[in-house]
N, C-alpha and C positions, 0 to 999 in steps of 0.2 A: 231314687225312684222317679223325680219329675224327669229326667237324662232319658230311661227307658221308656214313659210315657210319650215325650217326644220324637224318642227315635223311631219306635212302632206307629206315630200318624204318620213320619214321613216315608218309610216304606210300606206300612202294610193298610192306610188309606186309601180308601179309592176313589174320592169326592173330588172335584175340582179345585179345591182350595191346597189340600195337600200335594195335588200332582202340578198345581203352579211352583212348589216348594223344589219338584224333583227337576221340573223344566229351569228352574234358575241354578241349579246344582250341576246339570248338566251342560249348561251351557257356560259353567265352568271348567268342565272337564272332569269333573267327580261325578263318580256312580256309587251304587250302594253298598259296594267294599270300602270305598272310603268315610262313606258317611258312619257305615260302624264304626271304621277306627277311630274317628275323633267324634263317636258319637254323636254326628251331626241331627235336629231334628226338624220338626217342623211345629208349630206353637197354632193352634186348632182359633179361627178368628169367634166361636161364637161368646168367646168371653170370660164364662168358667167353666169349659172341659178340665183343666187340670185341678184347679180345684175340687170338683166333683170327686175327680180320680183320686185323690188325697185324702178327702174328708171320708171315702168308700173304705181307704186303709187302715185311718183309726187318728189320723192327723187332724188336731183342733186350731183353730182361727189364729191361735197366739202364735203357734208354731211356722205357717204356711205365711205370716205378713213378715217373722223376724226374720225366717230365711229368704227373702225377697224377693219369693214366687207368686206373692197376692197381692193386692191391696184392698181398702177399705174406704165403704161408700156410705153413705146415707143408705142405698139398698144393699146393704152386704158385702161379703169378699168378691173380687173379681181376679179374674188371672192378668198377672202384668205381663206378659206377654203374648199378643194376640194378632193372629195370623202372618207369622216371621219366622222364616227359616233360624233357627237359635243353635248358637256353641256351646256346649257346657264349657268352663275354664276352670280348671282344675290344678291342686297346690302342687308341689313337687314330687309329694308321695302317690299323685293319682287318683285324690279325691276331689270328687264335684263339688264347690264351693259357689258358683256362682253362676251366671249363661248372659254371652251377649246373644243382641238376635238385630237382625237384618232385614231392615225395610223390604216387600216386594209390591205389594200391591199399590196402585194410584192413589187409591182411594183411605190409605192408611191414615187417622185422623192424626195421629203422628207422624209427623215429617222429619225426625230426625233419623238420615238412613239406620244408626245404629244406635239401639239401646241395651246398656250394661244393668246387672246387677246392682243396686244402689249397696252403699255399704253395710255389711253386717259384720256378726259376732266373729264371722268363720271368712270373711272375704272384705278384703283390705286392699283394692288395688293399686297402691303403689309399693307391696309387698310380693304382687303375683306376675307372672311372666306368662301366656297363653302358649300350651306345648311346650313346657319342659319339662314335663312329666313324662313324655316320650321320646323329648331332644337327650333328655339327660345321660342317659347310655352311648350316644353319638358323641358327646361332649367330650364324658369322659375317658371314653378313645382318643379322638382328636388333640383335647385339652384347648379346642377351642369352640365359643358358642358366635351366632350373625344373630344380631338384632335387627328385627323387621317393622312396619308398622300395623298390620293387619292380620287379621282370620285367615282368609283366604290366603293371602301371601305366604302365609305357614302352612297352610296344607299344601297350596302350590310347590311351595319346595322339597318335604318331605318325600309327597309324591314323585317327585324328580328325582329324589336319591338324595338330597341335602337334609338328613335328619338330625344336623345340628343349629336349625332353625328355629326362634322363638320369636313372639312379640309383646309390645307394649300395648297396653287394655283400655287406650284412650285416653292414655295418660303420658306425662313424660316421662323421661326416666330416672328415678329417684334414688336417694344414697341408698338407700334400703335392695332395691335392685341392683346396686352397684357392687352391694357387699353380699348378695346371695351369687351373683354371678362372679366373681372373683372365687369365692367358696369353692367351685366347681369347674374353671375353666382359669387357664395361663392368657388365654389371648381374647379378647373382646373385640370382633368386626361390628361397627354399627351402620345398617345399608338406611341411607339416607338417598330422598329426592333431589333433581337435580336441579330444583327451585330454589329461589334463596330464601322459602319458607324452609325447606328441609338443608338448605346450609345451615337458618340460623338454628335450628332442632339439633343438629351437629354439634354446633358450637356448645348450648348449654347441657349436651350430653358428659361435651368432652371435661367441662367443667364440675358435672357431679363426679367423675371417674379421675378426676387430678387425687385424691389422698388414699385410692385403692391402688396396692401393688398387683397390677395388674396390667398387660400392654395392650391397650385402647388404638385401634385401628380404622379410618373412616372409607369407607366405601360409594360410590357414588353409582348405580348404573347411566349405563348411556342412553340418549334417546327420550329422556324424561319419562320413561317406563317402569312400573312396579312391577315386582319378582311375580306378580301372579301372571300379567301381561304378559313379561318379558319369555317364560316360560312354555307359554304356549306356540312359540315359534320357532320354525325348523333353526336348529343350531344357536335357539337359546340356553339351553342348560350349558351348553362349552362356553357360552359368552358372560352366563351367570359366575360358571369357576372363573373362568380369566378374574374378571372383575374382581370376586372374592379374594383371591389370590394376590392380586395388585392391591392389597388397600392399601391405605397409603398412612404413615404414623401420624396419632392425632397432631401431635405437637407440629409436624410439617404443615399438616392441613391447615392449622392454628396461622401459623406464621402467613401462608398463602394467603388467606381471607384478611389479615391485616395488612399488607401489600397496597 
């Protein structure tokens, strides 16, 4: 319910705050077919529209803070998330479990660009993988899945035609993801940066994925550019497959960086 609350500010608002939501959407290259598909929305800044909307459905205080859509003040419930283009992230079978949401405005008294879901009953993120609820049909053609680090990265790709795209939810990547993605896929690409923060991200990937039978693959794009970047440029998707295509086996990369 809060998924459709937000998706309807972000296309069917017409106030200035909402269409800063559409202007940052488009000027990643997503329009409003896309934002239905991964049900992208927009989080209303005056603080509890979704609460309101909630409590109007029949939803009480205990419900709207454990699933980690409100919080609790001296003055009451408020909406945690407020004026932020927001993801729902969703488990594998497709249900809404949780929403990051993305800084836009200057003036957001929170400065961290991205805030998740805090943990609850039903959202565990180092159990959850963002978009593989809709990778997973790519996969299991394939029999293999590309690990990403972002939102956008993931829709980016998708978009592109790579719908065996997922990412990590701000998190690293843990046995628990090691062993849902083994579940589902023969081969594991993980596209890392070509910093030696995302070497060393690499490294401790490779080593939660050492005791899954499973063939672990590192990828690096060129350029020092993310799949969202990379994407938007003439004859990037062919340089995104190459890439893909080229990873290279963990254990080699392993060996490389000891060098």
């Amino acid at each position: 319910m809060a998924e459709e609350f937000y998706l309807e500010r972000l296309i069917g608002d017409k106030g200035e705050h909402a269409r800063a939501g559409r202007d940052f959407l488009r000027a990643k290259g997503f329009n409003g077919t896309h934002a239905k598909h991964f049900g992208v929305g927009f989080a209303p800044r005056s603080g509890d529209a979704l609460v309101a909307h909630l409590q109007a459905k029949g939803f009480n205080p205990d419900e709207m803070t454990a699933s980690g859509l409100a919080g609790q003040s001296s003055r009451g419930l408020y909406d945690r998330f407020r004026g932020r283009v927001v993801w729902p992230i969703r488990d594998i079978t497709g249900d809404t479990v949780g929403f990051g949401a993305r800084r836009i405005f200057e003036d957001d008294r929170i400065e961290a660009k991205y805030l998740n879901t805090s943990e609850t009953p039903i959202y565990k993120k180092a159990q959850v993988l963002y978009g593989l609820d809709l990778a997973k049909k790519e996969v299991s053609r394939s029999h293999r899945v590309v690990v990403v680090e972002g939102y956008t990265d993931v829709i980016a790709c998708h978009k592109a035609g790579f719908e065996n795209v997922v990412a990590t939810l701000g998190t690293a990547l843990t046995p628990k993801h090691a062993s849902l993605l083994r579940r589902i896929a023969d081969t594991v690409v993980l596209l890392f940066d070509g910093d030696e923060a995302g070497q060393r991200a690499a490294d401790r990937a490779i080593e939660v994925f050492f005791r899954e039978p499973v063939d672990v693959k590192i990828a690096v794009l060129p350029g020092g550019k993310d799949p969202d970047d990379l994407l938007k440029d003439q004859g990037g998707a062919a340089l995104f497959a190459e890439t893909i295509a080229a990873a290279e086996d963990a254990m080699a990369f392993r060996f490389k960086r000891l060098e």
